[in-house]
DRENVO-604547 format. One line per field, with one value per residue (C-alpha): residue in one letter; x, y, z; residue number from 1. Coordinates in nm, 3 decimals, padded with zeros to 5 digits. Example, Ala and Ser with C-alpha at 12.3 -4.5 7.8 and 13.67 -1.06 7.14 Angstrom:
aa = c(a	s)
c1 = c(01.230	01.367)
c2 = c(-00.450	-00.106)
c3 = c(00.780	00.714)
i = c(1	2)
This chain:
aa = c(x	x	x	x	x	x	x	x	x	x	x	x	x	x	x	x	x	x	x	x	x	x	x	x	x	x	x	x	x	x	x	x	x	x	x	x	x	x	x	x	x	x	x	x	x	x	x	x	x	x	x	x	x	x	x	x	x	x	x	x	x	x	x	x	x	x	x	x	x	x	x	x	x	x	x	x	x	x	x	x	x	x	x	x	x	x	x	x	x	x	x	x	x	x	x	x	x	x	x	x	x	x	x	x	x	x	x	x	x	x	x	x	x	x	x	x	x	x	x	x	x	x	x	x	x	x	x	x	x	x	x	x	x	x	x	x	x	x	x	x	x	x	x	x	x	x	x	x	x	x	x	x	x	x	x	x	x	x	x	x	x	x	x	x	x	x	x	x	x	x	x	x	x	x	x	x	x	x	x	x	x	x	x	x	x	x	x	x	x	x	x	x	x	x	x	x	x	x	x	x	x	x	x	x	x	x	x	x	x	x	x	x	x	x	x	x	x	x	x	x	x	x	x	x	x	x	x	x	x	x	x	x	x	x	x	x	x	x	x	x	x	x	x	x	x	x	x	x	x	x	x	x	x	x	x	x	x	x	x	x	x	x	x)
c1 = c(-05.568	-05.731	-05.544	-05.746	-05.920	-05.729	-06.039	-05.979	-05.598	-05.585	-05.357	-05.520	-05.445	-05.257	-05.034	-05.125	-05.454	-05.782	-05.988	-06.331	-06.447	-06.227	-06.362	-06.731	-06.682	-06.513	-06.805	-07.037	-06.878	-06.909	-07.256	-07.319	-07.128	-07.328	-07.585	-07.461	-07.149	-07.045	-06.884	-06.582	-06.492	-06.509	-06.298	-06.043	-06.014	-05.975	-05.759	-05.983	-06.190	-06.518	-06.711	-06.502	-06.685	-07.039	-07.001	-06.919	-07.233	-07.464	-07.324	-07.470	-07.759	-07.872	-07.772	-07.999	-07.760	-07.802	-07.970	-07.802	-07.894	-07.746	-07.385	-07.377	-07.549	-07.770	-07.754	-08.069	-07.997	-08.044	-07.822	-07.834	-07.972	-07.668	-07.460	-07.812	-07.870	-07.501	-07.577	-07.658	-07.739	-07.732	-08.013	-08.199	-08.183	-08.308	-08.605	-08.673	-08.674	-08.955	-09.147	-09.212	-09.475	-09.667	-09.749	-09.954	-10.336	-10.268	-10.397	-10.309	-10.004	-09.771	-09.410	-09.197	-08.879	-08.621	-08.338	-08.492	-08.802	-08.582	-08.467	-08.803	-08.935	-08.601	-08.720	-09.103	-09.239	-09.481	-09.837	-10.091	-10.185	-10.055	-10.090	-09.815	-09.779	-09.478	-09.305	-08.951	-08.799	-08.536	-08.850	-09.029	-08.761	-08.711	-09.057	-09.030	-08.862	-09.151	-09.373	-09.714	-09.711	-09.876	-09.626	-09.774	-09.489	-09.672	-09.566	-09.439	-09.102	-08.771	-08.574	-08.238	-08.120	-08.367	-08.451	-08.764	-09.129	-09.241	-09.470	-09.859	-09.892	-09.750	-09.959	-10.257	-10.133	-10.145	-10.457	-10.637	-10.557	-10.749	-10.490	-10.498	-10.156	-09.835	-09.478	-09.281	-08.970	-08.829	-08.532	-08.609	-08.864	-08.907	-09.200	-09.365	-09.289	-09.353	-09.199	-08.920	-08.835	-08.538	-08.750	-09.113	-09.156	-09.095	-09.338	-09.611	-09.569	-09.566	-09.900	-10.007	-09.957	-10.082	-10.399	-10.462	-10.443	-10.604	-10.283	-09.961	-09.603	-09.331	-09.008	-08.700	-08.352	-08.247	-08.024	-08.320	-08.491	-08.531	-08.397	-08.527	-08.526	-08.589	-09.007	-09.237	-09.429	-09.700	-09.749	-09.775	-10.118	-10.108	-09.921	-09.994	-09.686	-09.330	-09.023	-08.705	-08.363	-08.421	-08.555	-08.868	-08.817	-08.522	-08.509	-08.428	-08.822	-09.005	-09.043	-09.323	-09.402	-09.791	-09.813	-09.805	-09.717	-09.348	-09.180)
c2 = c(-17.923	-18.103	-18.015	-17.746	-17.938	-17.948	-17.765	-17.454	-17.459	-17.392	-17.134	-16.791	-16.721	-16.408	-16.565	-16.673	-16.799	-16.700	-16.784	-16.871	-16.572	-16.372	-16.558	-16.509	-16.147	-16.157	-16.325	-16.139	-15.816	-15.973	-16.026	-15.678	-15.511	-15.742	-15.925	-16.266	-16.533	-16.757	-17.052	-17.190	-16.812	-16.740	-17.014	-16.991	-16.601	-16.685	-17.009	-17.284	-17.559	-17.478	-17.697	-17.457	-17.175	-17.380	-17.424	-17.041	-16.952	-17.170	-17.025	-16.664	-16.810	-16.947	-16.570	-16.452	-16.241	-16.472	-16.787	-17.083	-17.103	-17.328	-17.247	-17.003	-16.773	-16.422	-16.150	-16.154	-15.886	-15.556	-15.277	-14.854	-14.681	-14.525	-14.877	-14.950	-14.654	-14.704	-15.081	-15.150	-14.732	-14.747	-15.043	-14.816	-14.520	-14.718	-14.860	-14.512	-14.405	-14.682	-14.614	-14.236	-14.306	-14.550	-14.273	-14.024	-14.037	-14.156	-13.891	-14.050	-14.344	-14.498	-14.537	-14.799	-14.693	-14.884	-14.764	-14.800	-14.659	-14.357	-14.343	-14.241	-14.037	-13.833	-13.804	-13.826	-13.641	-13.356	-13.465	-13.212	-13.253	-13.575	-13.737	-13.911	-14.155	-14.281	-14.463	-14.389	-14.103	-14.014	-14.057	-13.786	-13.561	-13.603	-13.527	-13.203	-13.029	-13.183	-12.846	-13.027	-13.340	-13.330	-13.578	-13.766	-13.939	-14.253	-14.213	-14.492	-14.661	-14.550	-14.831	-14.659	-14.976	-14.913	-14.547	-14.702	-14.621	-14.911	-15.082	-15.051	-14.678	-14.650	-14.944	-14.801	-14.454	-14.645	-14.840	-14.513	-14.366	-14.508	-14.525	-14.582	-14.747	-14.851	-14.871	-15.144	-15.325	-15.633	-15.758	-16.124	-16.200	-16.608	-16.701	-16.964	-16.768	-16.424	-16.088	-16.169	-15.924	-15.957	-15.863	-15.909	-15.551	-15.485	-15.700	-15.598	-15.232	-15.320	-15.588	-15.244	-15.034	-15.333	-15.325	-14.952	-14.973	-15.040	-15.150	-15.323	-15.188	-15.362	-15.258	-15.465	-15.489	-15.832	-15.936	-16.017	-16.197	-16.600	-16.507	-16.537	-16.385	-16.458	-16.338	-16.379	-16.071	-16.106	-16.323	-16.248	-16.329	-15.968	-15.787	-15.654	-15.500	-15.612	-15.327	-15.432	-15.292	-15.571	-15.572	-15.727	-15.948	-16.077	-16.467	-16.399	-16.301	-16.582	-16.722	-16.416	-16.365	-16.518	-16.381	-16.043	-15.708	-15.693	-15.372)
c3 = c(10.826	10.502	10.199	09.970	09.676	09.309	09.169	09.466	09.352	09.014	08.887	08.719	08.394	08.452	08.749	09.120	09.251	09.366	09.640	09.603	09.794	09.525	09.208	09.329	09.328	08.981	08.852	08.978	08.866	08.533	08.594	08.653	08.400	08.089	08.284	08.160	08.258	07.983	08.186	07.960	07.893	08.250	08.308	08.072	08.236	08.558	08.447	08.672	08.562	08.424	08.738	08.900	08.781	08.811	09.137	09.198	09.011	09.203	09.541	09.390	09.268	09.646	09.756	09.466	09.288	08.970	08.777	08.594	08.247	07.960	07.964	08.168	08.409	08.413	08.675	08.870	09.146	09.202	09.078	09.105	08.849	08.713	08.665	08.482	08.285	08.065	07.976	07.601	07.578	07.196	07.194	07.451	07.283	06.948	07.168	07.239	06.900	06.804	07.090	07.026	06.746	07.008	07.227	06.974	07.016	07.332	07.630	07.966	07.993	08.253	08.245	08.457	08.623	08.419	08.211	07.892	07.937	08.135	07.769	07.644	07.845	07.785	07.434	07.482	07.125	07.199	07.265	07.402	07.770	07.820	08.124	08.210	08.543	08.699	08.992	08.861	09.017	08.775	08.494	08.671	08.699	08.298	08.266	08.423	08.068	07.882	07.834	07.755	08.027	08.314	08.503	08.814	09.048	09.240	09.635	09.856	09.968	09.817	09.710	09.649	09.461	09.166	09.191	09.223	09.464	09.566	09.796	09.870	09.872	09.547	09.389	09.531	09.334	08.980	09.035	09.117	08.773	08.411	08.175	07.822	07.771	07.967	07.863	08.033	08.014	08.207	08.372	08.113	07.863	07.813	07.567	07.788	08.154	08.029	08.172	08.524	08.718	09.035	09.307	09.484	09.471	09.121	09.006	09.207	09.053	08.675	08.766	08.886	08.596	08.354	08.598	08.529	08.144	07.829	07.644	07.749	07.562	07.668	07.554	07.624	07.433	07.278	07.591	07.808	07.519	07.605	07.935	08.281	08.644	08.966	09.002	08.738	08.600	08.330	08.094	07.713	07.712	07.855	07.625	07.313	07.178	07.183	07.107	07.070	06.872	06.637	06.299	06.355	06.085	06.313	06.436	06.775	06.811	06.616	06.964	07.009	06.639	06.676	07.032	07.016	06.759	06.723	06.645)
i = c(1	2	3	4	5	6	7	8	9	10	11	12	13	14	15	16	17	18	19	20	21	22	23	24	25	26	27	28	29	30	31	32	33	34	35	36	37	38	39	40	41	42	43	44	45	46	47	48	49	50	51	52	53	54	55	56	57	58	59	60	61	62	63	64	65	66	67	68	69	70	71	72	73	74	75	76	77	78	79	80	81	82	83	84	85	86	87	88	89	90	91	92	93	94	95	96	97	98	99	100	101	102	103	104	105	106	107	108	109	110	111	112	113	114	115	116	117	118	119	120	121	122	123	124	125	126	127	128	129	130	131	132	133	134	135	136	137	138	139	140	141	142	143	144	145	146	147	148	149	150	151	152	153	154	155	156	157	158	159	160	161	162	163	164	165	166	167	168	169	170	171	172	173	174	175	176	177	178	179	180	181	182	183	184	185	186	187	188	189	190	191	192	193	194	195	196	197	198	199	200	201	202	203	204	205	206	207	208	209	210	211	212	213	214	215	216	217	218	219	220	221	222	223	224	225	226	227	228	229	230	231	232	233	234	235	236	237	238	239	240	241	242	243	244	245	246	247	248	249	250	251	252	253	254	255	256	257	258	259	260	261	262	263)
């Protein structure tokens, strides 16, 4: 049997060694838990060489689970909605916070099914007879305490991954309302590429909602900013407002300063 390859023998920092099989699943864990690998720190954790660790992250890339980026990688699969819900909470809830305002003299909206927006409609201020539209299941069950919404949950597929509906019945759902604004996030927001999103299906239900309104809000936390996923979403040529955690005045969005409102 051919010897295993320096590179697949290297000790681990903390003692022993780890198979590839083992240091995939590491990584990928680490993925999960902050949505981005730095390579040398990975490396110098699991005590390997840092091609070592390249190597591991393009093996999840071709399984889709994430992308290679400068120095490092982002997570690009699919996760439930409770491992998603407790990431970067205080940035959420500050998103939140900023996008309460955005909603008044508004009478009919849509809301994704992502964390952060889960975050708002949690907190959604008091506007009378609002119609409010979603896909997210855990959104619609928030909605349910809020005394003056009338909350609409699209139909369609479950994907228990997501907590999302998905699929043609449930795009068909958002199309058939007129809305006069949408509140979206994104699993990446790159200024050339637009909004990414990990999956098909995901996309084709925020191209939905974007479809069915006047106005595009898109609400993201500064992690996915100058970041990308697997699909491609909309562009910012469809957008009109940008919420982040950020002081707008901050650098990390003159990327999008002339493109769109930034709050």
């Amino acid at each position: 049997m051919a010897p295993d390859r320096v590179e697949d023998r290297e000790p681990m920092s903390l003692g022993g060694s780890l198979a590839a099989e083992e240091r995939r699943r590491v990584l990928l864990d680490l993925l999960r838990e902050s949505g981005r690998v730095d390579i040398s720190g990975a490396a110098g954790q699991l005590g390997v060489h840092h091609m070592t660790i390249r190597r591991d992250l393009r093996g999840l890339e071709r399984e889709g689970s994430a992308r290679l980026v400068r120095g490092g990688a982002i997570f690009t699969g699919t996760e439930e909605f409770e491992i998603r819900r407790s990431r970067a909470l205080s940035a959420k809830r500050r998103i939140a916070g900023k996008l309460g305002p955005l909603v008044l003299g508004h009478d009919s909206v849509a809301i994704d099914a992502s964390t952060t927006l889960f975050q708002f409609a949690e907190n959604l201020p008091a506007v009378d007879h609002l119609v409010v539209v979603t896909y997210g299941i855990p959104a619609f069950q928030a909605l349910q305490s809020q005394a003056d919404v009338r909350a609409f949950l699209s139909g369609g597929e479950v994907d228990r991954r997501t907590g999302s509906l998905v699929g043609p019945v449930a795009q068909r759902t958002l199309e058939s309302f007129s809305l006069s604004c949408c509140f979206l996030s994104a699993s990446a927001l790159d200024p050339e590429l637009g909004t990414m999103e990990p999956t098909v299906e995901e996309v084709e239900m925020k191209q939905a909602m974007a479809r069915a309104s006047e106005e595009v809000v898109l609400a993201v936390d500064s992690t996915k900013l100058s970041q990308r996923s697997a699909v491609r979403a909309l562009s910012l040529d469809q957008i009109q407002t940008v919420v982040t955690e950020l002081d707008p005045a901050d650098p990390r969005l003159d990327p999008y300063r002339d493109r769109v409102l930034l709050l």
